[in-house]
C-alpha positions, -999 to 999 in steps of 0.1 A, spaced: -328 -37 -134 -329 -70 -150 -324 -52 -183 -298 -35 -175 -283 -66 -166 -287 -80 -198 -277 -55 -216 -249 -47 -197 -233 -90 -206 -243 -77 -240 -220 -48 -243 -193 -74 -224 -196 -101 -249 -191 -79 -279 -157 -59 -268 -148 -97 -255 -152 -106 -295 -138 -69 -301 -104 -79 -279 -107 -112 -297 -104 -95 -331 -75 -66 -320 -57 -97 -303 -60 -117 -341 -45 -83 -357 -17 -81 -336 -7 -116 -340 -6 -113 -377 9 -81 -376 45 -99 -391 24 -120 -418 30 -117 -454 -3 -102 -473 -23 -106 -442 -54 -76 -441 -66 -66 -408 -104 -72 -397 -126 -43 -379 -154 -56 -359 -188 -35 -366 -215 -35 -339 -258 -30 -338 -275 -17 -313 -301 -49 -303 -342 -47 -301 -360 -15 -280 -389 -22 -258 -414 7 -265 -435 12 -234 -446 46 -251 -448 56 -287 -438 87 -303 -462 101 -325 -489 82 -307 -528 101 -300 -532 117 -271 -566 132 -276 -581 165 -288 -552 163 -317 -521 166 -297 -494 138 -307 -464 128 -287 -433 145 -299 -409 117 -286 -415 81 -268 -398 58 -247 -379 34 -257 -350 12 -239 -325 -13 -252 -312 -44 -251 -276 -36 -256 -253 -40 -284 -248 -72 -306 -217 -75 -333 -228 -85 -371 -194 -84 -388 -155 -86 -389 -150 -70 -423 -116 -69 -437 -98 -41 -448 -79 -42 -483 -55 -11 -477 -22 -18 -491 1 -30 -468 42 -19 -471 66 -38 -494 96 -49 -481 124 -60 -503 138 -93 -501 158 -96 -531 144 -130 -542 137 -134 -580 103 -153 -574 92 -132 -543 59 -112 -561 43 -80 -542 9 -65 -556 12 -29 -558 -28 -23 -558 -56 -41 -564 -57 -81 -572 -50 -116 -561 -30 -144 -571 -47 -176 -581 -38 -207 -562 -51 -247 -566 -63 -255 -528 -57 -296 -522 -93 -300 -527 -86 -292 -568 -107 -257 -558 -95 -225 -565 -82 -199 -538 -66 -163 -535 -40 -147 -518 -19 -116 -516 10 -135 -502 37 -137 -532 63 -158 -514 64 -185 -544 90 -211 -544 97 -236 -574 93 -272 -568 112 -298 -584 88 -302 -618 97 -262 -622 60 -257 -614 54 -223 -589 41 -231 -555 33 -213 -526 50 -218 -490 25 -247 -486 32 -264 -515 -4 -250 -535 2 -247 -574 -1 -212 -582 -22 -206 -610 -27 -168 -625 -11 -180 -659 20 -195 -645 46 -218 -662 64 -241 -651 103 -232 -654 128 -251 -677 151 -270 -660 185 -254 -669 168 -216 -661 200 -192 -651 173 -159 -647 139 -148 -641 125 -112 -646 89 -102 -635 80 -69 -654 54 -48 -632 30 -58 -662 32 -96 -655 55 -101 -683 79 -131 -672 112 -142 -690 133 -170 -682 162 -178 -697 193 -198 -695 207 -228 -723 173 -234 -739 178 -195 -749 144 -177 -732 110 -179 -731 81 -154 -713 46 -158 -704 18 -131 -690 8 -134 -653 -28 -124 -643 -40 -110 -612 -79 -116 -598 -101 -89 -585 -137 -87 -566 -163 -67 -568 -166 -71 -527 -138 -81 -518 -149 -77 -479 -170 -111 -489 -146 -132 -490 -142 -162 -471 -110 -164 -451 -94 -202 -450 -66 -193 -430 -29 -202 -448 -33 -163 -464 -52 -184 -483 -92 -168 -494 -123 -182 -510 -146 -171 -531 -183 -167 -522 -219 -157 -531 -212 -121 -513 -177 -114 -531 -193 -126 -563 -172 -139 -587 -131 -130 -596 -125 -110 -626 -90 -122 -644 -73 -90 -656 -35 -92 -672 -10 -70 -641 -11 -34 -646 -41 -37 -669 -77 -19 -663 -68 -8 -631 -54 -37 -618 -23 -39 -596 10 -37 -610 37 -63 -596 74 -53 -575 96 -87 -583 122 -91 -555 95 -78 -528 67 -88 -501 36 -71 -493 36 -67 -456 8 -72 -435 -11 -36 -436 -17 -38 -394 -8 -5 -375 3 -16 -341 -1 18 -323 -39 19 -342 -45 -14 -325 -34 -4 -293 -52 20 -291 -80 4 -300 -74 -21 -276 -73 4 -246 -109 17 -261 -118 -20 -259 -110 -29 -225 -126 4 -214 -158 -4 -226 -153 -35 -210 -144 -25 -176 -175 1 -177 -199 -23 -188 -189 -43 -160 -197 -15 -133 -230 -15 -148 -233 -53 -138 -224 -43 -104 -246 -14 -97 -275 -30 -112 -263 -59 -89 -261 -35 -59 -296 -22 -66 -313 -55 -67 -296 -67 -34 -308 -32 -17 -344 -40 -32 -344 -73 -17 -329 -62 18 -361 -34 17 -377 -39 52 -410 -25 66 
C-alpha cells in the first residue's frame, strides 16, 4: 500500500505540471507567433517480484510475470509548429510566415535569436526592430529617411521608395532540422541549441521555405476548445489519482486498527 501511495503523488504531480502546461496555452492563446507545448509522460521503474520467461523446472517457462509500478513521470513539453491563423492588420511592416521558417533577431547579449512574431517597427536610424527594440536581422536594411512606401513580396523581395527614387533587398527566413529543440527565452523570442542543431538561412519562398503575407500576423496556433478539453481530461486524472491516495489511506488506517 505504500506503493500505491507513491505512485498515486506520482500521477498527481504530473497532471499538476500537465494543468501547468494547458494553463500556459491558454494564456498565450492572444500572442502573436506563440506555438503551444504538449506535455508527454513515461511510465517510471517496475518492481519484478516474478519474471516472465523465468525456469520453472522440467522445461516449462513462465508465460507472463509480475511486475508493478511506480507511477508515471513527465520527460517533455514539446512544442508544436502547426501554423497558426493570420490576421490582417493592414500595417506595411507587419510580416506573417506562411510555412516553415523564422526571423532572425540580435538578442541584447549580441547573440542571435528566432521568432515567428513579425510585428517589426522602424526605429529612428530606419533600422527594423522588434516590439522590444531587438534588431532584426534575416537580411534587413535599414530604411532611407524620406521612405513614402514599402512592399514585401511573398519571396522576401522588399522595395522602398520615396525622393531617393527606390531601392530593394532580399529577406531570408531560418529553419531547423528539430525545431521541437529549441530553447524557448520567453519575449516569442527562441534559441538555438545542440538538439535543434543549427539554422539553415534560405531566401522566403525558396526550397520549401515559408512564403511571407506583408500587412498580416501569425496568430497564436492554440485551440481553446482543444485545451479545454484537455484540461477537463487533466483534472480528472487528477481527482482520481487522488481517490487512490485515500483508499490506500483508508486501508492502512484499517490495517493498523486490526485487533486480535
Amino acid at each position: 500500500m505504500i506503493r500505491s501511495l507513491y505512485s498515486s503523488a506520482s500521477g498527481m504531480n504530473s497532471q499538476q505540471m500537465n494543468l501547468d502546461v494547458i494553463a500556459n496555452n491558454l494564456a498565450n492563446v492572444n500572442t502573436t507567433g506563440f506555438k503551444k507545448n504538449k506535455i508527454e509522460f513515461q511510465d517510471m521503474l517496475y518492481q519484478t517480484t516474478r519474471a516472465a520467461g523465468a525456469d520453472q523446472g522440467a522445461g516449462n517457462l513462465l508465460p507472463a510475470g509480475v511486475q508493478i509500478g511506480h507511477g508515471a513521470t513527465p520527460v517533455a513539453t514539446a512544442k508544436i509548429f502547426t501554423q497558426g491563423d493570420l490576421t490582417k492588420t493592414g500595417e506595411p511592416m507587419d510580416l506573417a510566415i506562411n510555412g516553415q521558417g523564422f526571423f532572425e533577431v540580435q538578442l541584447t547579449d549580441g547573440t542571435r535569436g528566432f521568432t515567428r512574431d513579425g510585428a517589426f517597427k522602424v526605429a529612428a536610424d530606419g533600422r527594423i526592430v522588434t516590439s522590444d527594440g531587438l534588431i532584426v536581422q534575416s537580411g534587413f536594411q535599414p530604411i532611407p529617411a524620406g521612405t513614402e512606401d514599402i512592399t514585401v513580396s511573398p519571396s522576401g523581395v522588399v522595395t522602398t521608395s520615396g525622393s531617393f527614387g527606390s531601392q530593394t533587398f532580399q529577406i531570408t527566413l531560418a529553419r531547423f532540422q528539430n525545431p521541437a529543440g529549441l530553447d524557448s527565452a520567453g519575449g516569442n523570442i527562441y534559441r538555438e541549441t545542440e538538439a535543434s542543431g543549427a539554422p539553415e538561412v534560405i531566401n522566403a519562398g525558396e526550397n520549401g521555405m515559408g512564403t511571407l503575407q506583408q500587412g498580416f500576423l501569425e496568430m497564436s496556433n492554440v485551440k481553446v476548445v482543444e485545451e479545454m478539453v484537455n484540461l477537463i481530461v487533466a483534472q480528472r486524472a487528477y481527482e482520481v489519482n487522488s481517490k487512490a491516495v485515500q483508499a490506500a489511506d483508508e486501508m492502512m488506517q484499517l490495517s493498523n486498527n486490526l485487533r486480535r
